[in-house]
Every structure is written in structure tokens, then in C-alpha cells.
N, C-alpha and C positions, 0 to 999 in steps of 0.2 A: 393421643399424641404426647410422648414427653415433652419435657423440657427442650431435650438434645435435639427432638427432630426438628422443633424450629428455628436450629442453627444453622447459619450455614459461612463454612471457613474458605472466599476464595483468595488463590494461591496468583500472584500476579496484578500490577495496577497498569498492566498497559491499555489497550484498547477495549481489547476481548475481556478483558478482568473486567477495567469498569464497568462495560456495558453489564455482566453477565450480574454484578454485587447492584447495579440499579434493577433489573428486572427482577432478581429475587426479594431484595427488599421494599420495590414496590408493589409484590403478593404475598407481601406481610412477613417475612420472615429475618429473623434477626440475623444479620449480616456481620461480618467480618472481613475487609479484604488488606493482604498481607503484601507490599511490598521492598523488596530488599532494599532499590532505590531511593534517593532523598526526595523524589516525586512520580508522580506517576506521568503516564503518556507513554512506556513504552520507548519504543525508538522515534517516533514521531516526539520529538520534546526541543526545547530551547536551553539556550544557558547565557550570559554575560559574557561580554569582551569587551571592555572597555566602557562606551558608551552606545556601546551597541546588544542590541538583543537576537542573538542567533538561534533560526532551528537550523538543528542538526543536520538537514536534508530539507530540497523541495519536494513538498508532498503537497500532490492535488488529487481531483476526486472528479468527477462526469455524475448527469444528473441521473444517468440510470444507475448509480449508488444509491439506493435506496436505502440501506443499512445507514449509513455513513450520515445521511442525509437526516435520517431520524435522531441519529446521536445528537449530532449537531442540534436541532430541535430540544432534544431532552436537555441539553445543557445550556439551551438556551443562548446557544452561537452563532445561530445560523445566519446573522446578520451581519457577521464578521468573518465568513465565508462565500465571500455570491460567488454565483453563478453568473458566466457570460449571458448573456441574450441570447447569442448564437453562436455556435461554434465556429470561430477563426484562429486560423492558424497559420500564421508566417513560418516559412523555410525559408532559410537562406543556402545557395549550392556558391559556396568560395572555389569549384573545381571546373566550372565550366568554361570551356574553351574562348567563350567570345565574353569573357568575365563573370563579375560577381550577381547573381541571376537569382530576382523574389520569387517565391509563389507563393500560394496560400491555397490549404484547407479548408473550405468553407461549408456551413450547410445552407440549404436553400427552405425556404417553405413546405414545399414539395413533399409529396409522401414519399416513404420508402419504396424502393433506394435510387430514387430518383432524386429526394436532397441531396444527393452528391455528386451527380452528374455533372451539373454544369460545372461544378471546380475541378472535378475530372479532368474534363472536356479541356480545362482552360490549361492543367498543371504542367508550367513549361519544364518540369525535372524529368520528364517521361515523351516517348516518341510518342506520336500518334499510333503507331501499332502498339506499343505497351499499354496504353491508354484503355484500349478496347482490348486489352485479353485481359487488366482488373476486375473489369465490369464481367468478363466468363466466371474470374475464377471467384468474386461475390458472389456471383448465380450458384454457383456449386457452393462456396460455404453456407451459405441459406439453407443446405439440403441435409446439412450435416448436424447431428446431435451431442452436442458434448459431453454429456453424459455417456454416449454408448461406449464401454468399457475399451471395445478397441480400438477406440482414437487415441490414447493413451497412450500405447505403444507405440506409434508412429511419430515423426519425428516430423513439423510441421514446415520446414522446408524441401523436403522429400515432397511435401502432397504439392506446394506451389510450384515446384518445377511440372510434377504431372501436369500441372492445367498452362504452362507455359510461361511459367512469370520470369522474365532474365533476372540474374543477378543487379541488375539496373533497378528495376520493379522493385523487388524483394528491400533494395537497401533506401530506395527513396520515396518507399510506402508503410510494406509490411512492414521492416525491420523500425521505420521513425515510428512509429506507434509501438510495436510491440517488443522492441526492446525497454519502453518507458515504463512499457505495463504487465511483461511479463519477466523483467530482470536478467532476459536472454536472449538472445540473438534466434531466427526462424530453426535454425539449425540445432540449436541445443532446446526446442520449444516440445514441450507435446501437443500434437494435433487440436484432444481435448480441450488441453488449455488454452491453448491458439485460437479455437474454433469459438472458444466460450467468450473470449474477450472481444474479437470482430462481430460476432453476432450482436451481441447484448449490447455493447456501443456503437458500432455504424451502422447494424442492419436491422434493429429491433422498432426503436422508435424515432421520431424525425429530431427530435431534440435530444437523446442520447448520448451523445458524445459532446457534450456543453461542457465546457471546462470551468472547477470551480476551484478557487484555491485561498489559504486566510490572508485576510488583510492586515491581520494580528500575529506576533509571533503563536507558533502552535504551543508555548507552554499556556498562554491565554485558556486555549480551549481545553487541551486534552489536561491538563493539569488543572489550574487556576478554577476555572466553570466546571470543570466535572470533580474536582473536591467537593465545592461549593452545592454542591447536587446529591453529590453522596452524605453531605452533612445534613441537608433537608430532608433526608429519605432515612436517617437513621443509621447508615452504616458506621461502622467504627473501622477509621484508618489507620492504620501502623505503616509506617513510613520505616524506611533504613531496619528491616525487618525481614531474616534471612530465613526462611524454613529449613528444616537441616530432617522432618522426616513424616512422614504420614502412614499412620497405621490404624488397623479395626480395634476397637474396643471392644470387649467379653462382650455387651450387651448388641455387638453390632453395629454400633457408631462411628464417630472417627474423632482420632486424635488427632491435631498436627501440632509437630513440636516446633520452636524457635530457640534461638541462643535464650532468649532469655525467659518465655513462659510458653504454655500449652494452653492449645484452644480443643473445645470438645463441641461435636456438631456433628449434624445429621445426614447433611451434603456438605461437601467438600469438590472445587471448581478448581483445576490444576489448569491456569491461564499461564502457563510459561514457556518460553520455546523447546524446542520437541527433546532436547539433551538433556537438558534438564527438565523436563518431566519424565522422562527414564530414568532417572536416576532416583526421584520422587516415586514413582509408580511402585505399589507393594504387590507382591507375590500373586500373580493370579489376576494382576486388574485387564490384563490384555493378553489374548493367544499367545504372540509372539511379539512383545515386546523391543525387542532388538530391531523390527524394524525404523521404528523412528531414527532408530540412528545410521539407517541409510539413506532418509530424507536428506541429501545434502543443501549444501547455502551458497549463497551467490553473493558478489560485495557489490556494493553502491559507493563511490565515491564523489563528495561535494568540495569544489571550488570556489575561496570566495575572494572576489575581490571590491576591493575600493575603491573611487576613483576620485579626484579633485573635482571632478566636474561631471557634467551629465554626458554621457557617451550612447547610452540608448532611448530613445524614443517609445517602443512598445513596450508592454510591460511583459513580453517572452518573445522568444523565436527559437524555432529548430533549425540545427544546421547540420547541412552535407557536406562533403568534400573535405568535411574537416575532425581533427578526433573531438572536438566540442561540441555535444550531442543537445541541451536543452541550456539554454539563460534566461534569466528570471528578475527581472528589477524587485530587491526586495528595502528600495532605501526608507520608504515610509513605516512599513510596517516595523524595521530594524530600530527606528528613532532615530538614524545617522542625522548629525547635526551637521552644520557649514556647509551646507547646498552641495554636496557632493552626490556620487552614485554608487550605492553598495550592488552588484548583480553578482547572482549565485549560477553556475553552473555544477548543473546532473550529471551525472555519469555516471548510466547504468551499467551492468553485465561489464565492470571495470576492473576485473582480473588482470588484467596488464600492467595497470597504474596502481588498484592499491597500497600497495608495501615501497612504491616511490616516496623517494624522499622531498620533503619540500621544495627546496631547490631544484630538482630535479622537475617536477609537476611544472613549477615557477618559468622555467624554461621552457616548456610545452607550450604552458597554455596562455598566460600572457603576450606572445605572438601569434595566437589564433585568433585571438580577442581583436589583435590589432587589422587581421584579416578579415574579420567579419564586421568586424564595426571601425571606419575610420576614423570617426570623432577618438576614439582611442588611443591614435599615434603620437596627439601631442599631451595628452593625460595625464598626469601622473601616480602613482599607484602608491596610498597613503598607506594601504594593508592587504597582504595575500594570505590566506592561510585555508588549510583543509579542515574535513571531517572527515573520519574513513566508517565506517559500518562496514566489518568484516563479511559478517553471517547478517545483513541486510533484510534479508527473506530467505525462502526455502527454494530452492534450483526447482524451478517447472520441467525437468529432464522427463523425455520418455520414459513410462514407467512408472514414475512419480504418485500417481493414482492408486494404485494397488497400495501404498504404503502410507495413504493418508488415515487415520480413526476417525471414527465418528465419536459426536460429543460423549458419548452410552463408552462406559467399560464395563467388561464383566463383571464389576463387583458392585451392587446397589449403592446408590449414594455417592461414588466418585465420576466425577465430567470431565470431560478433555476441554481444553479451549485454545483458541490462537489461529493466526492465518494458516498455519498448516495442517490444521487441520482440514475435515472432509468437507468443506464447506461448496468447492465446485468453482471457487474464484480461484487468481492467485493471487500470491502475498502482496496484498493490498489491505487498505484502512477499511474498504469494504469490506472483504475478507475475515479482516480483524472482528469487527462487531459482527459479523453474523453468526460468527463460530462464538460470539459470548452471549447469543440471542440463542444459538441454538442447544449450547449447553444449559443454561438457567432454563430453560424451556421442558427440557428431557429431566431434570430435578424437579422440575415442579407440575410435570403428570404423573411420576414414581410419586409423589406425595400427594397425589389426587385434588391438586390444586389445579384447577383448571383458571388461565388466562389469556386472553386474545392476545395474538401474537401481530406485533406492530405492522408488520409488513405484509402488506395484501395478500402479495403470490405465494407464503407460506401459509397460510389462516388457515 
């Protein structure tokens, strides 16, 4: 083995990068990970405001994240991420006729999918006859494989109406959950994807759907501890370091250039979102190429506000009847000083609101705030401002499947990596690192390095 083959150049430090530059340089190979940004973490990251420490978005994680869950381990975070006990989950419906109406998602002890019955049973946002056609139309997703290619094409409010679920059902079940976790409403979902996220979180195992999320801002973890990780393991990081080309070297290897030096290596891990790694991709690394660039994207848009005083009591709630979809108390982890309350509101599949103006959001959503939470009305609001994530994630549209790669391209030694890739989730932090587990994995049996692979149901 040369020199070269025991290089390896990944392109990217967000999730999928890092994970993928610690799994190779923990089977021994000299590591290099390049990224453009002044930190890594991807879109999962923080920044400064004042006296405040913002991420960018609320991002959480359920304990059938396995991936995620080991990251977290390798970096040595995991204690600045728990996990509930047990999954609960306050909805609030601000639309109901005899007023503002709680419930809650809860799991029970109970084996599957009897954990969820009794909240079922209880959840006053749904009739009594809605109630019992969810419990049909679980029985039928249990039967369904996400993987089989033609779930893909169908479009996963199409199949809910099949088994009977109203529009009611749909927006104060399905849709609270999977628009959180699929970045799109049942109607723009694929089956697949639909079927893979209900499964794998409500219907798989009793503790499943456990909500974990940091206690810490995420540049703590995904930056801060996973440097510090990659420092221990050898890797060499280049920060504010833009690749600009990657090519074969006469002997077979690979170059990648940067503004300002070239790196030479044996594998090269192109952890970047799917447009720009087309544009990166050299002659021949994929059939058809161009399809990545019909993977399209979806926005996420985050809400934050301030408050003088403490206005909510839980540390989340989902809300109906209202366009305010997830809030989040994040005033501990933010450092907000003077007893006040920073809560961040989600807002997924937020094509609507994006490209609104502050002002404009400002208007919206400060008197939904005062709708769902009264302590609110007499408050005062010391700071509002957004984040927007255009391209968020990758649109789970029907379809969407056929146009994912796998880590492998046709040309030895080049890996795909990122949630959009074929990983079988969607664009999610799980996502993220499994496509960097499963890249550095497929480089390092092409180089007949054999090493156990972290996650049981891959081994």
C-alpha cells in the first residue's frame, strides 16, 4: 500500500463528514476533513447574539436513533443530550369550539402497539371514531416495508385516506409528527418515507419515539466536542476551506484542489449537499449524474423570541389550530440572563413564510404565541428575530428514492455522504451520520480493512 492509499481527503464537516473522517481515522488512516465554513456542524450549528447562544433550528433526535445516539457517545455528549424517560407530548388545539383543549402523546409500558393505546384512547383532538380507524390504519402500516421500491411512488396521504383517516386524523396525528420528521406535509410525503418514520418510531419498539434533544447549544456538540474528537483521533481540520475540484491522479489516486493547496489521497468522502457534490463529481463517478439535481429541498423556518418573564411551563408543546407548529424553551441552554424566557418555534415544510419579512412573521406569530400561551399577553418581547434554512433538507416527494446514491460511485475510492443520500431515513441527524458511517465503511472494505460497524442492525 502507498503512501497515498492511506490518505484520505473528506470533503465536508457537517455531520455526515465528521462522522465519516472519525470512522476512517479510527482504522488507521490519515485523515483530512475540508471544510468551507468557520466551523463545522453542518446546519445543525449555533452562533452569538448578544448574550445569547443560538442554534440555528431546533433539532431533536428519538431513541431509535441509533446512529445519532453513537455519535453523540463518540463525542462524548451524550450527557448533554438526554433522553425523556418516556415519551410525552403536550398538543395544544387553540381551534376548538368549547376553547383552548390539552392532550398529550404519551407511551405506556406496554408492548407494542399497545404503548399507545391508552393515549389513544384518551386524545381528546380526535372523535372516538377517528380514534379507532388510527389503530386500522397502524395495523396496515406494520405490514408495509419501506424499502419496497413502490412505496416510493405513492404519495402518503393517498394511502391514509385509503384506510379512512379524515382530514382531522391526518392534521392532528399524522401530519404533527410527520411534518416534524419528514419536512412535509402526508400529501407531498413518499409512502417509503412515511411508512419508514411511523414504523421505526411508533411501531418498532416501546421506547422508540423518546424525545431527546441538547441541553447545550448544538455548536457544543457538533462543533466544540466533535473537533476535540477529531483532534484526538489525528485528523487534520481545515476550517474556511473551499474545495473548488477533485480529480484522478495518473497513478489512480486523487487530488483535491483548494483555493489555496492540494491534498493527494487514496479515498476521498464528498460529505456535501447533493448540488454541490455535482458540481464536485468528476467525469464517470455516477451513471447519471444530473440526477441529484432533481432531489429538490424544503425550508425550515425558526422563530425566536424573548420574553421578560417566564411565559411557558413545559419545556415543548405542539400546537393545532394554529400556524405555530413546535415551541421549545431553550432559555438555559441559550445563557439568557435576567430571569426571562427565550422559546424557539419550528416551522417545518414553511414555504409559505420563508422569504417573509420580519415584520411580517413578527405579526403572525407573536399573537399566536399570545393564543396558545396566556402568561404571554402581559410579557413583553425584549427580542424577535428568525433563522431561515432555505434548502433545510432534501424534499421526501414521491419519487424521491430512485434519485437517492449510495455511499459507492463508480469510480474506486470516491464516497457519497449526507442525509440525502441512500441511507433509507429522511433528512434527519440520524440520516446524517449513517450516510457518514456508511460511506467510510464502503472505503474501508475497498481497502480491505475490515472493521465492526457501530450499529448492531448493520454488522
Amino acid at each position: 500500500m502507498s503512501g497515498s492509499d492511506n490518505r484520505a481527503v473528506v470533503i465536508g464537516g457537517g455531520l455526515a463528514g465528521v462522522t465519516a473522517a472519525l470512522e476512517l481515522a479510527d482504522a488507521g488512516l490519515r485523515v483530512t476533513l475540508l471544510e468551507s465554513r468557520p466551523r463545522l456542524g453542518g446546519l445543525a450549528f449555533s452562533f452569538k447574539r448578544g448574550d445569547l447562544t443560538v442554534d440555528n433550528g431546533q433539532h431533536v433526535y428519538l431513541r431509535c436513533c441509533t446512529a445519532y445516539r453513537w455519535f453523540l457517545d463518540r463525542v462524548d455528549g451524550t450527557a448533554l443530550a438526554p433522553l425523556q424517560d418516556r415519551l410525552d407530548v403536550p398538543v395544544l388545539d387553540v381551534a376548538h369550539p368549547g376553547g383552548p383543549r390539552l392532550g398529550r402523546l404519551r407511551r405506556s409500558a406496554l408492548p407494542v402497539p399497545l404503548h399507545l393505546a391508552g393515549s389513544l384512547a384518551r386524545y381528546p383532538h380526535l372523535s372516538p371514531a377517528e380514534r379507532v380507524s388510527v389503530g386500522r390504519a397502524a395495523l396496515a402500516l406494520r405490514r408495509l416495508d419501506p424499502a419496497d421500491p413502490a412505496l416510493d411512488g405513492l404519495d402518503f396521504a393517498t394511502w391514509l385516506a385509503r384506510y379512512g383517516q379524515s382530514p382531522r386524523t391526518i392534521e392532528a396525528l399524522w401530519d404533527l409528527v410527520g411534518i416534524a420528521t419528514l419536512n412535509a406535509t402526508a400529501a407531498q410525503s413518499s409512502l417509503g418515507l412515511a411508512a419508514m418514520v411511523f414504523k421505526t418510531g411508533l411501531l418498532s419498539e416501546n421506547g422508540a419515539a423518546d424525545i431527546g434533544w441538547a441541553s447545550v447549544p448544538l455548536g457544543d456538540l457538533h462543533d466544540t466536542l466533535a473537533r476535540k474528537q477529531l483532534d484526538a483521533a489525528g485528523v487534520r481540520t481545515e476550517l474556511r476551506t473551499r474545495v473548488t475540484s477533485v480529480c484522478r491522479t495518473q497513478d489512480g489516486n486523487w487530488q483535491v484542489d483548494t483555493e489555496g493547496e492540494s491534498f493527494g489521497a487514496g479515498t476521498v468522502v464528498l460529505a456535501v449537499p447533493q448540488r454541490e457534490a455535482h458540481g464536485l463529481l468528476p467525469p464517470g463517478a455516477l451513471a447519471d449524474p444530473d440526477k441529484l439535481l432533481d432531489i429538490g429541498t424544503a425550508p425550515i423556518l425558526n422563530v425566536h423570541v424573548v420574553y421578560d418573564r417566564k411565559v411557558l411551563k413545559q419545556p415543548f408543546f405542539a400546537a393545532l389550530g394554529s400556524p405555530v407548529q413546535w415551541v421549545f424553551d431553550r432559555t438555559d441552554a441559550s445563557g439568557l440572563p435576567d430571569g426571562g424566557q427565550y422559546l424557539a418555534l419550528s416551522q417545518s415544510a414553511a414555504q409559505e413564510d420563508i422569504d417573509e419579512p420580519v415584520s411580517v412573521l413578527r405579526a403572525k406569530y407573536l399573537p399566536e404565541l399570545e393564543r396558545l400561551l396566556p402568561a404571554a399577553r402581559g410579557a413583553k418581547v425584549r427580542d424577535f428575530f428568525v433563522t431561515r434554512e432555505r434548502t433545510a433538507t432534501f424534499a421526501p416527494t414521491p419519487g424521491v428514492g430512485r434519485l437517492r446514491p449510495g455511499a459507492r460511485t463508480d469510480t474506486p475510492g470516491l464516497y457519497l455522504a449526507g442525509a440525502w443520500t441512500a441511507t433509507g431515513w429522511p433528512a434527519t441527524m440520524e440520516g446524517a451520520v449513517r450516510s457518514g458511517l456508511s460511506a467510510a465503511h464502503a472505503a474501508l472494505a475497498a481497502l480491505g480493512r475490515h472493521r465492526e460497524h457501530p450499529l448492531q442492525e448493520a454488522a
